[in-house]
C-alpha positions as MATLAB code, in Angstrom:
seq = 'XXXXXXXXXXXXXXXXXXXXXXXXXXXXXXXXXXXXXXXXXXXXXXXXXXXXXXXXXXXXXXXXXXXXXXXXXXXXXXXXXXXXXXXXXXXXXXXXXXXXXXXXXXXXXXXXXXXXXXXXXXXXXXXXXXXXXXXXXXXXXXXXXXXXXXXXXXXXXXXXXXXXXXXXXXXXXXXXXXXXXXXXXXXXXXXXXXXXXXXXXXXXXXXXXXXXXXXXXXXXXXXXXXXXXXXXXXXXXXXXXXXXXXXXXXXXXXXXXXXXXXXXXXXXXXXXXXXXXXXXXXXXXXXXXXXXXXXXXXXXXXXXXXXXXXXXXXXXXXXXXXXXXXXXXXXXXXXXXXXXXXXXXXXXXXXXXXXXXXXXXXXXXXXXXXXXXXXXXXXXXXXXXXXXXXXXXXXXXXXXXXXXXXXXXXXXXXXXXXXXXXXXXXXXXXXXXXXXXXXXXXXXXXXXXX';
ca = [
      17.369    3.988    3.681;
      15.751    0.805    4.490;
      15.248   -1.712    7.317;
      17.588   -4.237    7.235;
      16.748   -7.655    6.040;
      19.558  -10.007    7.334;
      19.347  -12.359    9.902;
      19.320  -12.666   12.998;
      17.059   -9.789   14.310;
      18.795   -6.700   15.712;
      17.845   -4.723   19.057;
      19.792   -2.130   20.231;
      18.818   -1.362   23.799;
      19.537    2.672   25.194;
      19.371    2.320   28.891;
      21.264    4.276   31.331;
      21.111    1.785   33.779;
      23.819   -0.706   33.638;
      21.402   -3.184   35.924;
      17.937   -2.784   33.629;
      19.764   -2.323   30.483;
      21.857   -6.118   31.087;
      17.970   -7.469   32.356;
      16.235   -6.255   28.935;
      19.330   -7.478   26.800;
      19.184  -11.312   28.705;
      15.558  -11.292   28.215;
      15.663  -10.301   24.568;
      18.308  -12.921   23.616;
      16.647  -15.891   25.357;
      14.395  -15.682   21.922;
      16.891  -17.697   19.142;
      16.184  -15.189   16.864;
      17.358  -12.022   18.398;
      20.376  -10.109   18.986;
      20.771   -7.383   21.949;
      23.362   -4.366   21.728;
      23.222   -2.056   25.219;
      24.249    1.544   24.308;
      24.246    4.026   27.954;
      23.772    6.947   26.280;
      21.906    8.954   22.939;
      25.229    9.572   21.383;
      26.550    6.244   21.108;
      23.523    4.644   19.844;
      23.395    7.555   17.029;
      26.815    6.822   16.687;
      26.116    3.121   15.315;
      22.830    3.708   13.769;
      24.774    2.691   10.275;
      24.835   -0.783   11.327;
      20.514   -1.120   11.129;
      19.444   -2.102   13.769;
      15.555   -3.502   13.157;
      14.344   -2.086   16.321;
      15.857    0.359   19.276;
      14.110    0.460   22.674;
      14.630    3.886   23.508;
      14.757    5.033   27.572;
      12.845    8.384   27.649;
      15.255   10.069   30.588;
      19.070    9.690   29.055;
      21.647   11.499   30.919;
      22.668   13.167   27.561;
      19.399   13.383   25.966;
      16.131   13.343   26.138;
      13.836   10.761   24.630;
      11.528   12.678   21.993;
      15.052   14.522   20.595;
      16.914   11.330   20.103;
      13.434    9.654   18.058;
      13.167   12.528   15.747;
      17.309   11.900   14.935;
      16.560    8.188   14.640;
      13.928    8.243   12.088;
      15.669   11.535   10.228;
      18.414    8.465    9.586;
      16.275    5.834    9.410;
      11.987    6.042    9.205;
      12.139    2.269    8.584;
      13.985    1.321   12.062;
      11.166    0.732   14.980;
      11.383    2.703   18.081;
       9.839    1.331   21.532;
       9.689    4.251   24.041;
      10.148    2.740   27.739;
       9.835    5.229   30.689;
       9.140    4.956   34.392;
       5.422    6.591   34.086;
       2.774    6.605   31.949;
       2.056    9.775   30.807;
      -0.692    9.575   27.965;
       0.231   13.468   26.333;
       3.676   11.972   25.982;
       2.793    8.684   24.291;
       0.667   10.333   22.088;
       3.202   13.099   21.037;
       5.864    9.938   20.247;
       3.658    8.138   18.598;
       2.864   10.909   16.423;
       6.319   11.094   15.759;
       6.781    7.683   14.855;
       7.178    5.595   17.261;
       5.675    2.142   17.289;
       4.814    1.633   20.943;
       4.796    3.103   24.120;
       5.993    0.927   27.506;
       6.639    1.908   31.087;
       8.120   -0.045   33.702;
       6.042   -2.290   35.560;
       6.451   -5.595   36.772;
       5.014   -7.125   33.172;
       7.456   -4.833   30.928;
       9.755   -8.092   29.960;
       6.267  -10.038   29.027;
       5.002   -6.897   26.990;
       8.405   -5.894   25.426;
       8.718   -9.704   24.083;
       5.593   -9.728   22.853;
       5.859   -6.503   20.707;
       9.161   -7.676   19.510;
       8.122  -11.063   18.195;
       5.335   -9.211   16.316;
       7.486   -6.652   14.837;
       9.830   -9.763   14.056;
       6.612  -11.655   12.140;
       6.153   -8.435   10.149;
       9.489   -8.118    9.035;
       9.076  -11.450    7.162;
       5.607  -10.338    5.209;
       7.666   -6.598    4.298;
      10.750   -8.311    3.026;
       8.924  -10.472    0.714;
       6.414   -7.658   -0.703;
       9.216   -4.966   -0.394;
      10.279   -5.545   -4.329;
       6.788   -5.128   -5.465;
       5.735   -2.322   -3.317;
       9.259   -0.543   -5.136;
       7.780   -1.467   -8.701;
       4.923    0.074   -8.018;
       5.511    3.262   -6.621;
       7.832    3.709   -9.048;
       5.166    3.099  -11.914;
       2.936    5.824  -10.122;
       5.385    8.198   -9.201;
       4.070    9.965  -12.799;
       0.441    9.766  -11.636;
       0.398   12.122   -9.120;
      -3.342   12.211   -8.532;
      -3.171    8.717   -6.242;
      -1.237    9.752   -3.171;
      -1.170    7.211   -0.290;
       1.275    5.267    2.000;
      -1.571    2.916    4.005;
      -1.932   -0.403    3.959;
      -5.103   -0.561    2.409;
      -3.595    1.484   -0.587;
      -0.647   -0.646   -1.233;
      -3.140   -3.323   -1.436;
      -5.028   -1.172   -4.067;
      -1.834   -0.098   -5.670;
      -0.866   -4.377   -5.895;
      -4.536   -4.512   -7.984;
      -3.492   -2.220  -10.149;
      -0.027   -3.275  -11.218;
      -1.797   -6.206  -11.862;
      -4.807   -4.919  -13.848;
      -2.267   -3.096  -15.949;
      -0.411   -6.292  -17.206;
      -3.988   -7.713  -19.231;
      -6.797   -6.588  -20.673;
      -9.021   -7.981  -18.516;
     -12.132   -5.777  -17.562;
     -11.898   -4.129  -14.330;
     -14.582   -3.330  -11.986;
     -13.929   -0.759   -9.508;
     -16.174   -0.104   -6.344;
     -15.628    2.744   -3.828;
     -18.130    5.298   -2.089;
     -18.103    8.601   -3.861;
     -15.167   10.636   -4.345;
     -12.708    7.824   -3.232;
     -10.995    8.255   -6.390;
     -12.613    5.815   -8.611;
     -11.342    7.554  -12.213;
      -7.639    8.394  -11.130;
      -7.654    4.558  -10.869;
      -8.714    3.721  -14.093;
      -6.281    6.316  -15.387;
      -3.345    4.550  -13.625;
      -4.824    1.130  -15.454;
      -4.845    2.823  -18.672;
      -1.782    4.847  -18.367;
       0.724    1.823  -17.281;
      -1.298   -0.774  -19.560;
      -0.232   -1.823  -23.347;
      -3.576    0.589  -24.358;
      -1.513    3.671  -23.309;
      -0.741    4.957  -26.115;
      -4.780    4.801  -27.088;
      -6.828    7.389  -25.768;
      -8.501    7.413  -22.438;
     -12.515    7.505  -23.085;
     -14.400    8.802  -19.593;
     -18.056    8.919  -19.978;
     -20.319    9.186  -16.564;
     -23.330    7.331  -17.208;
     -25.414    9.049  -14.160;
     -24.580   12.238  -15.970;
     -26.188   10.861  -19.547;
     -29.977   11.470  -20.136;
     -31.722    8.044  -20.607;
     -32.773    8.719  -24.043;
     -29.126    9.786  -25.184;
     -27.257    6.917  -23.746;
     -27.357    4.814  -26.889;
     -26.425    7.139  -28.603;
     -23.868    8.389  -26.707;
     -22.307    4.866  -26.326;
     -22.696    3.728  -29.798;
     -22.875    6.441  -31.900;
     -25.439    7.201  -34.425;
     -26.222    7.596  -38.411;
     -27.604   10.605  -39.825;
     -31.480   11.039  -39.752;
     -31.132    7.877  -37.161;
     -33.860   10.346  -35.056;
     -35.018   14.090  -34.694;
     -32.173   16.223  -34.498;
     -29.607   13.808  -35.808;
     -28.643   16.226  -38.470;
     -25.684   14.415  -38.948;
     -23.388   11.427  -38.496;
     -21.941   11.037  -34.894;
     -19.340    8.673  -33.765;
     -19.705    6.940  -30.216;
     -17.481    6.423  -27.399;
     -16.526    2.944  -28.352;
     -15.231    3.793  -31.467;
     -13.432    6.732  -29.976;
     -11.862    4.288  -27.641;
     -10.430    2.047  -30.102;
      -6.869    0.921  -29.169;
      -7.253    2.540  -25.615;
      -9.458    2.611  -22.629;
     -13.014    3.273  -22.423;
     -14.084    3.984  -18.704;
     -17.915    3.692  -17.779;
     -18.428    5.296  -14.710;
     -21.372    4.835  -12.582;
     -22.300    1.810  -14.658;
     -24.976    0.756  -11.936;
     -27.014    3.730  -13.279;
     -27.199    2.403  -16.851;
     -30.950    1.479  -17.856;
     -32.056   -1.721  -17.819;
     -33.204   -1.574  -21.866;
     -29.947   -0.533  -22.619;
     -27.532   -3.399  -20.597;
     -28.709   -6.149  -22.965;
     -27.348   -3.872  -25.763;
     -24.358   -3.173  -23.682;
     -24.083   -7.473  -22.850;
     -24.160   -7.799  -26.664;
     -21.000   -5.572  -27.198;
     -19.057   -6.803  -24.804;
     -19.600   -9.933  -26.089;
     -19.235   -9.954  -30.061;
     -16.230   -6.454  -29.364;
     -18.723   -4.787  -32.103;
     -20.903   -1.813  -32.345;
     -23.590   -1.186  -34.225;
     -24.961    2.918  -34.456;
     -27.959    3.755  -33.854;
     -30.075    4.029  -37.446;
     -27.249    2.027  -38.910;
     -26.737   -1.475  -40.102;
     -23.314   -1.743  -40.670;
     -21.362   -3.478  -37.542;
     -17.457   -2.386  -36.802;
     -14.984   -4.135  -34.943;
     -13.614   -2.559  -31.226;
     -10.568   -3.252  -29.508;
     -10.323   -0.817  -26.242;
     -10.064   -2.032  -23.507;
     -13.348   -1.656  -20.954;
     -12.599   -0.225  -16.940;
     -16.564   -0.111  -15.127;
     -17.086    2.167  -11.600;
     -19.762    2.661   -9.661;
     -20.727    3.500   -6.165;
     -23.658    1.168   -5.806;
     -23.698   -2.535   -4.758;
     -24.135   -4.156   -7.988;
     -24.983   -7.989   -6.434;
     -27.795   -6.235   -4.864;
     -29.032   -4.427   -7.732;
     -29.375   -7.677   -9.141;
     -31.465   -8.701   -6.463;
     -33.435   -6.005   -6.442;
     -33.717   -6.684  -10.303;
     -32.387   -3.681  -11.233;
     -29.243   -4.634  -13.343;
     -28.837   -7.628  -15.258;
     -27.161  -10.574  -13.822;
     -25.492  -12.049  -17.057;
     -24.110   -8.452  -17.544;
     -22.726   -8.270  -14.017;
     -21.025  -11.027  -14.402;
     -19.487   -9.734  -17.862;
     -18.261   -6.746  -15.699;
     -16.852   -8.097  -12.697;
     -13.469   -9.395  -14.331;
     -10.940   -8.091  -12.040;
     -12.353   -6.169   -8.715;
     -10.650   -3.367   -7.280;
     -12.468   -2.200   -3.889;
     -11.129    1.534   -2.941;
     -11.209    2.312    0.564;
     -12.775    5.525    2.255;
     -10.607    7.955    3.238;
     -11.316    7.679    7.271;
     -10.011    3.897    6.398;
      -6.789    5.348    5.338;
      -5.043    6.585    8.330;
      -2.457    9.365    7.889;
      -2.950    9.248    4.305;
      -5.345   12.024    5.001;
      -2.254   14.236    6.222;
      -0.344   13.443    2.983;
      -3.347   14.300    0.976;
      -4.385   17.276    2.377;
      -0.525   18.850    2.387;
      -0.606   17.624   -1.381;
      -4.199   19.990   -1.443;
      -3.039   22.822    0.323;
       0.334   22.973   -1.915;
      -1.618   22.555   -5.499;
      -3.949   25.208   -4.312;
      -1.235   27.258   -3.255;
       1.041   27.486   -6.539;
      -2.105   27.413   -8.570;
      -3.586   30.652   -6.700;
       0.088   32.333   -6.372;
      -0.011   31.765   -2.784;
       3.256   31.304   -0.609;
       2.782   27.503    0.137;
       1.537   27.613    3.374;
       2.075   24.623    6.244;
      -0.620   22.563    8.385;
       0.325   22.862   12.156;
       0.364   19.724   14.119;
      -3.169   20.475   15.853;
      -4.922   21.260   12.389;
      -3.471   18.343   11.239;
      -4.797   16.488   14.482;
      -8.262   18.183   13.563;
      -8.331   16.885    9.864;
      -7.623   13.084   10.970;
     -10.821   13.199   13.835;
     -13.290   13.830   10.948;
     -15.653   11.103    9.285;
     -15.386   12.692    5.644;
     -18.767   10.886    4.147;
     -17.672   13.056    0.498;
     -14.102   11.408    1.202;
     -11.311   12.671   -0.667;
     -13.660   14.938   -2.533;
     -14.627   16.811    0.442;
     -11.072   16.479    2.126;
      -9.672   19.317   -0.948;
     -12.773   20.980   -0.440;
     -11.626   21.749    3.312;
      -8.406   22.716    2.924;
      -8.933   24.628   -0.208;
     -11.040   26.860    2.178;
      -8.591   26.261    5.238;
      -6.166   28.147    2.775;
      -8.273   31.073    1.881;
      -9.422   31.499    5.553;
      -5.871   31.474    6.816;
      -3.942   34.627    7.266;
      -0.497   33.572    8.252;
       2.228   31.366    6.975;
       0.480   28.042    8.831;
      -2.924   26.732    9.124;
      -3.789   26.093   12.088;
      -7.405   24.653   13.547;
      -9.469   27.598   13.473;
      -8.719   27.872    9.725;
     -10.504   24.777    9.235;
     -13.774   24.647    8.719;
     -15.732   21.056    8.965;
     -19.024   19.411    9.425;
     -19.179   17.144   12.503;
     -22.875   17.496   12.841;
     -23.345   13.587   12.476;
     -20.273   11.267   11.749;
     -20.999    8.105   13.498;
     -23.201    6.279   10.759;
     -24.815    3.084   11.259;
     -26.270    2.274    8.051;
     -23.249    0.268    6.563;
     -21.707   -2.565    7.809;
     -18.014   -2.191    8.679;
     -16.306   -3.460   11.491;
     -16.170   -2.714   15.431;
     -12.996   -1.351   15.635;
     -14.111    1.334   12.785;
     -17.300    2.019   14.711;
     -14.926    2.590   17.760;
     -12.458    5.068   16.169;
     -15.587    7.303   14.423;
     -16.997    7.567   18.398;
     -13.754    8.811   19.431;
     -12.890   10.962   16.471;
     -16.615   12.469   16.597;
     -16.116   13.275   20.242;
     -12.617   14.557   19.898;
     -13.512   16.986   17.225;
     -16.672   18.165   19.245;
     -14.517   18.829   22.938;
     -11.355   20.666   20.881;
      -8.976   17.364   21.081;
      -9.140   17.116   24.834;
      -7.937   14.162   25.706;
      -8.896   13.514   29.045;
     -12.629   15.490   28.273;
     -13.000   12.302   26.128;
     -11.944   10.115   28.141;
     -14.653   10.977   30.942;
     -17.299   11.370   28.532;
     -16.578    7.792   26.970;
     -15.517    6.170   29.935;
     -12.486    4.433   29.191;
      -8.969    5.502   29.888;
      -7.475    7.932   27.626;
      -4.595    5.037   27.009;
      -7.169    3.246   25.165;
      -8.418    6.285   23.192;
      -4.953    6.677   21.729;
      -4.694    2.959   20.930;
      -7.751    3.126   19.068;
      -6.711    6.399   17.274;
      -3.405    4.624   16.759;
      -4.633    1.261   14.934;
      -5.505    1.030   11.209;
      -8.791   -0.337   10.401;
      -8.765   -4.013    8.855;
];
């Protein structure tokens, strides 16, 4: 099911008390745009959760309920519906155990409930706007990768990546994708190929860091018999083998520097010339370039060509690391642990809450790369039907990096993770040692990075 998208905006208030629950519904409909409903009790709010309501402020203490049953029944009907927990104390255990089952935001009481409340609602009220109008395109493309089951991911910062690609697919323009390594910089170039008009082409990887210097040419271009020592015989090169699909350069940033001009020339005249040959042939394929490396500063440094940069960046696609990605990690490493499961003959086994918890407070500088690597092991090393912390086994020796820029709020959520992971989750441990309120330390563990 989906949120709803008609006007005006609908908030159903659950409030036992007939007093508070008529305050919150006045206050709520002095904004234009809203609509109040009071329900007094769980049941009759579940009873009209068919008419969508956008948003439900939720008392935690119901006379027939209490607050974290009646969530988990609201978003089995409805994940898309937002839930605003209001109780009479702040307890941070609590907040953080609603929030982890989806709830949006966590208010108590206090005199400045109306201001907060109005605030979060006219925010959740902006969003809806911006989801409505990206909602059809976010359903065409998860569609279109439903068969590409390699790129897993429900964040923000992969629907944005997902939008790039839908887009890359419909040309041939070259793509350029950046990422750190092991963010998944080949499954993309798959999804390019496999959705494009060169599908039906083959899909030419070649790993130019892997590629002895002296080979390359060959390698890339293909060679003529007697062309040097040991070329016994005639040998086709990757271009040609990509003709009519995709030919993927990865690591381009490690090609040499005698060998980009030749590269420049290609791209430019779509012919290739083998080595020891003189006869030129026409390629159409269609060209997808990764690498790891900043290639602006390579050309700086004067270590790749500028013209051929240039040539290469057509159509950018920047993948995110995998401690930008939020609970994506959680849907990847379930994805892991099943895969590894059925491919091993293994009863599929679960991840417990607290392992789960354990996986998100984790750096992961080898990204998704090292994320299957843990729970590959976290499989093995488990001996019941769930894997729980202990079973997981992860390096926390030094994740708080300052060598790359990113931005405060990311600096902020690797202190907390790192210090979370090293004190066993303990909230309040954390809290002392950082020196800020444990409220704040689920805030920060709650918020996406930009």
């Amino acid at each position: 099911m989906s949120t709803a998208t008609s006007n005006p905006f609908k908030v159903f208030v659950v409030e036992d008390d007939e007093w508070y629950s008529e305050f919150l519904k006045y206050s709520i409909e002095l904004i234009p745009e809203f609509e109040a409903e009071v329900f007094r009790s769980g049941k009759d709010v579940l009873a009209h959760l068919h008419e969508q309501p956008s948003v439900i402020t939720l008392d935690f203490n119901l006379p027939d309920t209490d607050g974290m049953s009646l969530l988990k029944k609201i978003k089995a009907f409805n994940k898309d519906i937002q839930v605003l927990m209001i109780s009479k104390q702040e307890k941070i255990e609590t907040a953080l155990d609603l929030l982890h089952e989806g709830a949006y935001d966590y208010l108590t009481k206090s005199d400045d409930l109306r201001d907060k409340l109005i605030n979060t609602l006219q925010h959740l009220y902006r969003e809806r706007s911006l989801q409505n109008r990206i909602s059809n395109l976010e359903s065409e493309v998860t569609n279109k990768f439903d068969a590409h089951k390699n790129i897993i991911g429900n964040s923000d910062v992969m629907k944005r990546v997902f939008m790039m690609i839908d887009k890359a697919a419909q040309s041939n323009i070259i793509v350029s994708i950046t990422g750190e390594t092991g963010t998944g910089k080949e499954e993309v170039a798959k999804a390019i190929h496999y959705n494009s008009s060169f599908s039906k082409g083959p899909f030419v990887a070649v790993n130019m860091a892997a590629i002895p210097k002296e080979l390359a040419e060959s390698e890339l271009f293909g060679h003529e018999k007697g062309a040097f020592t040991g070329a016994v015989n005639s040998r086709t090169g990757r271009f040609e083998e990509a003709i009519d699909g995709t030919l993927f350069l990865d690591e381009i940033g490690e090609l040499d520097l005698s060998l980009q001009a030749k590269l420049l020339r290609v791209l430019q005249e779509r012919e290739v010339t083998r080595v020891g040959g003189s006869k030129s042939k026409k390629i159409n394929c269609r060209i997808l370039v990764a690498t790891h490396r900043n290639l602006l500063e390579e050309v700086k440094a004067k270590n790749f060509r500028e013209d051929l940069y240039y040539r290469l960046l057509g159509l950018p696609i920047q993948l995110p690391a995998l401690r930008e990605r939020g609970s994506d990690i959680i849907l990847l490493a379930r994805h892991f642990i099943a895969k590894f499961c059925i491919d091993n003959n293994f009863a599929v086994k679960e991840l417990s809450r607290s392992a789960g918890e354990k996986l998100m407070f984790y750096n992961y500088p080898g990204n998704i790369r090292e994320l299957k690597s843990v729970v590959e092991l976290s499989v093995v090393m488990s001996s019941g039907s769930t894997i729980e912390p202990g079973d997981i086994i992860i390096n926390t020796s030094d994740p708080v990096t300052v060598d790359e820029e990113v931005t405060l709020d990311e600096y902020n959520r690797r202190i907390v993770q790192f210090y979370l992971s090293k004190y066993d989750n303990n909230i309040s441990v954390v809290a002392g040692k950082l020196n800020i309120g444990r409220s704040t330390i689920y805030r920060i563990l709650k918020r996406e990075p930009e």
